[in-house]
C-alpha positions, -999 to 999 in steps of 0.1 A, spaced: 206 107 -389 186 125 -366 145 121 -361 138 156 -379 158 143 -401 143 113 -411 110 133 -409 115 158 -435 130 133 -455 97 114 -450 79 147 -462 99 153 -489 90 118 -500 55 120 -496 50 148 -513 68 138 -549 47 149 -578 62 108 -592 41 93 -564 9 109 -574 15 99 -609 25 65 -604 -10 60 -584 -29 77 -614 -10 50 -633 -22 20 -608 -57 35 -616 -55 39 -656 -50 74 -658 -19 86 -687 -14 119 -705 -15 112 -744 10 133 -766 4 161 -779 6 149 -816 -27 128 -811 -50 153 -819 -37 143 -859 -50 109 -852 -79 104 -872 -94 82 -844 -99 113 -824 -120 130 -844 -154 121 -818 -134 134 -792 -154 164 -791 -189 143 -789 -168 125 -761 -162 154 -740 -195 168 -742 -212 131 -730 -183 135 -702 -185 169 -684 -168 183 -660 -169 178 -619 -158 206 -610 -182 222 -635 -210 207 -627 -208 219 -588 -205 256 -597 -234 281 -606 -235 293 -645 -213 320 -649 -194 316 -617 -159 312 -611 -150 277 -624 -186 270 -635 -207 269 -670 -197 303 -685 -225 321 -703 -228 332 -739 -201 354 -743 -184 344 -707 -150 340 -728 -148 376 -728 -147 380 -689 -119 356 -678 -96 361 -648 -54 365 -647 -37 336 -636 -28 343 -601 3 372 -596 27 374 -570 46 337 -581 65 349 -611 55 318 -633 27 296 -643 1 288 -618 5 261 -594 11 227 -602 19 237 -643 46 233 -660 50 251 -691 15 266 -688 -4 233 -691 -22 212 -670 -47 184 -680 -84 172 -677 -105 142 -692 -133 132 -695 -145 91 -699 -126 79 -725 -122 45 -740 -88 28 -735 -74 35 -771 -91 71 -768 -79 108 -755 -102 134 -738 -109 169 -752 -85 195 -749 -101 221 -727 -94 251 -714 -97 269 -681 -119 298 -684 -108 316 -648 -73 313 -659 -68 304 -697 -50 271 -684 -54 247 -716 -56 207 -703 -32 183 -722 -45 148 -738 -54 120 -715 -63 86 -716 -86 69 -692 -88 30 -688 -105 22 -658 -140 38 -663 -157 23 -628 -132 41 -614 -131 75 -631 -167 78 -617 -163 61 -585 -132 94 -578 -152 122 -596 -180 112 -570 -153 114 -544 -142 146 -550 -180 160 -554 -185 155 -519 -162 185 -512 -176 206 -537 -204 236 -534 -230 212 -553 -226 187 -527 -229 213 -494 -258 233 -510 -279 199 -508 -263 184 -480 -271 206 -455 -305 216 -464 -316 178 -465 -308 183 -427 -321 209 -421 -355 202 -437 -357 162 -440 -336 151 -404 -328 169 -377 -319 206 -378 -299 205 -343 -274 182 -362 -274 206 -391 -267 237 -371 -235 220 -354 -223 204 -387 -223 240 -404 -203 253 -371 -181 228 -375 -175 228 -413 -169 262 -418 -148 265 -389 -125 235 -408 -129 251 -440 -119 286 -433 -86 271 -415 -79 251 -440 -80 279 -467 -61 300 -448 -30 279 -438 -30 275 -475 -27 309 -484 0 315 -453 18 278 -461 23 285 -500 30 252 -516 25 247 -551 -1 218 -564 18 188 -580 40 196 -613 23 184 -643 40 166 -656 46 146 -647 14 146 -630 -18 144 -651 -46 174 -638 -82 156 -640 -96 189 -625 -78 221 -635 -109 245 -625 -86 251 -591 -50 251 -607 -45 284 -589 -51 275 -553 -21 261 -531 -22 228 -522 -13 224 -485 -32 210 -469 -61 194 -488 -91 208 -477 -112 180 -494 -95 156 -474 -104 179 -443 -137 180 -448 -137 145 -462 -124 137 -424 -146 166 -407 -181 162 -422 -187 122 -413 -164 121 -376 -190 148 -369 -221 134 -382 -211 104 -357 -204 125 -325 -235 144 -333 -259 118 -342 -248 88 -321 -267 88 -284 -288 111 -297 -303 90 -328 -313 46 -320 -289 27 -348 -260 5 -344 -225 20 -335 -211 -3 -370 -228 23 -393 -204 47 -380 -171 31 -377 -181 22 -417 -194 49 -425 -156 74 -413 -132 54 -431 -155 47 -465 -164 84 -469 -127 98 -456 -106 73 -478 -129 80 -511 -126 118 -507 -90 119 -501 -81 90 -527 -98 113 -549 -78 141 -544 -51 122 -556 -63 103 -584 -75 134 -598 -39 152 -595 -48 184 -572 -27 172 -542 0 151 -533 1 122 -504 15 148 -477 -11 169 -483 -39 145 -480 -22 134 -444 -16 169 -434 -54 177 -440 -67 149 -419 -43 153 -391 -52 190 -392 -92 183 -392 -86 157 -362 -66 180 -342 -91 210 -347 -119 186 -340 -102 177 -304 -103 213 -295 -131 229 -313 -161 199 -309 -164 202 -271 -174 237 -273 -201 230 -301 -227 229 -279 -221 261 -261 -216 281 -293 -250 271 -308 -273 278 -278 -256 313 -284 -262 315 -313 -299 302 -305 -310 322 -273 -285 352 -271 -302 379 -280 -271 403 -292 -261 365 -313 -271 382 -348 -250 412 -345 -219 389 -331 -222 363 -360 -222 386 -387 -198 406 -376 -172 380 -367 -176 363 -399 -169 395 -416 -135 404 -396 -128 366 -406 -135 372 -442 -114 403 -444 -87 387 -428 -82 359 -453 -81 387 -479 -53 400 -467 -31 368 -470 -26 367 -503 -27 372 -543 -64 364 -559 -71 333 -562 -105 309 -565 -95 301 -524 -109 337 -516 -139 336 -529 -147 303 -515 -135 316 -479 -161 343 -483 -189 321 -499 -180 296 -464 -179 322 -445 -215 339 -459 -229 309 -460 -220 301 -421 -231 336 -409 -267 330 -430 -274 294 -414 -267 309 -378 -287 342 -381 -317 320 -397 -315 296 -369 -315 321 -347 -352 336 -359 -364 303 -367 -358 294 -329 -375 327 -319 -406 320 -341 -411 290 -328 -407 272 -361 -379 245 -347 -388 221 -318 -363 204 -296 -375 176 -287 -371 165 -249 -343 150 -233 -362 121 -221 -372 112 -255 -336 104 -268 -321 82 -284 -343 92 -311 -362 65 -330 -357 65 -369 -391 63 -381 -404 35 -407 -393 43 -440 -429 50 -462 -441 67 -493 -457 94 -477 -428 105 -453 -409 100 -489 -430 125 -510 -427 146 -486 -392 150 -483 -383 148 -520 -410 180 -523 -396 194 -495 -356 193 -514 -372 199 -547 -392 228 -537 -366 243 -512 -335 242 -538 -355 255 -562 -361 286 -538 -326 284 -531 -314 291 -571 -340 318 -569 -326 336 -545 -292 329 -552 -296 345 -590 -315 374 -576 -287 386 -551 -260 375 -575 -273 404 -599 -278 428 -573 -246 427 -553 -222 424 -579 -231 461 -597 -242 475 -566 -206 462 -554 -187 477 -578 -203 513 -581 -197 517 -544 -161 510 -548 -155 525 -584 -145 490 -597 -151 493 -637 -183 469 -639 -178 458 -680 -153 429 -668 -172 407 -636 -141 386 -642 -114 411 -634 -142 427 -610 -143 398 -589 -105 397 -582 -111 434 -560 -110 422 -523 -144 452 -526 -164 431 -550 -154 394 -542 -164 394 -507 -196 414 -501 -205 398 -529 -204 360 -518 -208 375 -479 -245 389 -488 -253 368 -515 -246 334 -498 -256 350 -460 -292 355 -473 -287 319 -492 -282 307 -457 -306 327 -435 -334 309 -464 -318 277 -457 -328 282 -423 -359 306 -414 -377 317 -445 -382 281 -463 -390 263 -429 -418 287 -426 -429 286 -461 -430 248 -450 -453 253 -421 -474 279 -443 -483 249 -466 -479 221 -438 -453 205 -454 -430 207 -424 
């Protein structure tokens, strides 16, 4: 047998739907028949299931795709995706499951998918510590996650790092969602798989882009930080394999991907790291000094986001290319005025390494007001461009505006939509909070 051979026998191996369920298994994860709904000891289920929640839920915006739906959001739900013939990816025979905490004898509710009308089957969880321990795994690559992470740089640390770990991030993102829509493989069959998190059932699976980011997000912190920031060089070789191993592990344990693709996505986010990070610097002083750096951002982003929404079939991928994508372009144009206003320092190359300053209550107040105040600007705006572009969107393209659902899978809504909404997002993030900041010295 040759060495391709053994290789994509290897593959083919690693990526077994059996393998994921057999490590749900090690972790107390198990579907429940169907038939247990009669049992009288479900009847708190429901009670359950509110107490529970949702991950995936909880890190979209109300009424989003995937998110809390409105009163009457039932009546505006997507298609499952077209173009495969069949049931979405990773179902078999149109189900796909999701839990909540449940008690070892006891089932989660039976839920349903409101983007797709996927309906989750029964499951049992055994192994609470770790049902929280992987949902917090898989929030770190989740929206609710990036819209605090990188504003906590940005206002509370050190908005040089910030600025790179955006390039960097979207850069990973946006070639991760991409090879999935040109790569095409299906998420793990369930069964005999069991779905914790069906809220992106329709995306492909290959590679994970948690575990890219998962691999991205703290190797870059380190680069970044390290030389330029006093602390010892343990916190970061700790700090790479905890946060990389919990967000891929989750991936897993939460059915969405099988091994190969949590291996392909960290080899992927390495190898674009190699070639991408050494450029870093040169691409943000552009994007800080150049004067013509505005008009270059945006409109590369935008050829970017119109590619990707060409690849394929609607799915909750292309939005979240164009919310990365938005979000990217914002951050850069914002840093860009902030640096011309004069509202962002460097400080001097002979002060560095940085010294981390003495942890006190003061430089604590400040920084939860700071977040607290800041996010809450953020939702503001958010909501405010979220009802302008989305009619505004469709009368310019004579998209019927009664269904936002079926609205949002037109190429001509989706993407100026998330584009403008989560650009200005971004160019808050970065310019007009930070001067709100110095306006009421809380910078």
């Amino acid at each position: 047998m040759s060495l391709r051979q053994r290789l994509a026998g290897l593959a083919s191996r690693l990526q077994e739907p059996q393998k994921v369920a057999r490590f749900q298994q090690l972790c107390g994860v198990e579907a429940l028949p169907s038939d247990a709904t009669a049992d009288p000891k479900h009847g708190d289920r429901e009670a359950e299931a509110q107490l529970a929640g949702d991950a995936r839920r909880r890190g979209r915006p109300l009424g989003a795709c995937g998110g809390p739906q409105p009163p009457g959001g039932d009546l505006n739900q997507c298609q499952a995706k077209c173009g495969g013939g069949g049931a979405p990816n990773g179902v078999r025979n149109g189900l796909a499951a999701e839990l909540g905490p449940a008690l070892a004898r006891r089932g989660a509710a039976l839920r349903r998918n409101s983007l797709t009308g996927e309906e989750g089957r029964l499951a049992r969880v055994s192994n609470w510590p770790l049902y929280y321990l992987f949902t917090f795994g898989t929030e770190l690559g989740n929206e609710l996650f990036y819209i605090t992470f990188f504003p906590f740089w940005f206002w509370n640390l050190d908005p040089l790092v910030g600025r790179r770990l955006v390039l960097i991030w979207v850069l990973v993102m946006y070639l991760g969602q991409c090879t999935k829509d040109i790569i095409r493989w299906p998420r793990p069959a369930s069964p005999p798989v069991v779905k914790l998190e069906i809220f992106y059932n329709s995306e492909y699976s290959m590679p994970s882009t948690h575990a890219m980011a998962g691999t991205a997000i703290p190797v870059s912190m380190f680069l970044l930080t390290y030389g330029r920031w006093q602390y010892p060089l343990t916190y970061g070789l700790i700090l790479i394999p905890c946060w990389c191993s919990l967000v891929s592990l989750s991936r897993i344990y939460m059915g969405m991907h099988s091994i190969l693709d949590i291996i392909a996505g960290f080899l992927y986010s390495i190898s674009i790291l190699m070639i991408f990070y050494p450029f870093v610097d040169l691409i943000d002083n552009f994007n800080q000094t150049h004067k013509y750096a505005p008009f270059v951002i945006i409109g590369l982003h935008l050829v970017l986001g119109i590619f990707s929404f060409t690849l394929d079939t609607w799915s909750t991928s292309r939005g979240d290319t164009a919310e990365i994508l938005g979000s990217g372009a914002g951050i850069a144009c914002g840093s860009h005025v902030a640096y011309n206003m004069g509202l962002v320092l460097e400080p001097s190359l002979d002060t560095l390494p940085l010294i981390i300053p003495p942890i006190t209550v003061t430089l604590c107040v400040k920084a939860i007001l700071r977040i607290l105040l800041g996010m809450a600007l953020v939702l503001v705006v958010r909501n405010i461009m979220k009802k302008i572009t989305i009619p505004l969107a469709c009368k310019i393209s004579n998209v019927p505006c009664d269904d936002i659902r079926k609205a949002r899978q037109h190429m001509e809504v989706e993407l100026p939509y998330r584009y403008l909404t989560y650009g200005i997002v971004g160019f808050s993030i970065t310019c007009l909070i930070p001067y709100l900041f110095s306006w009421i010295s809380l910078n």
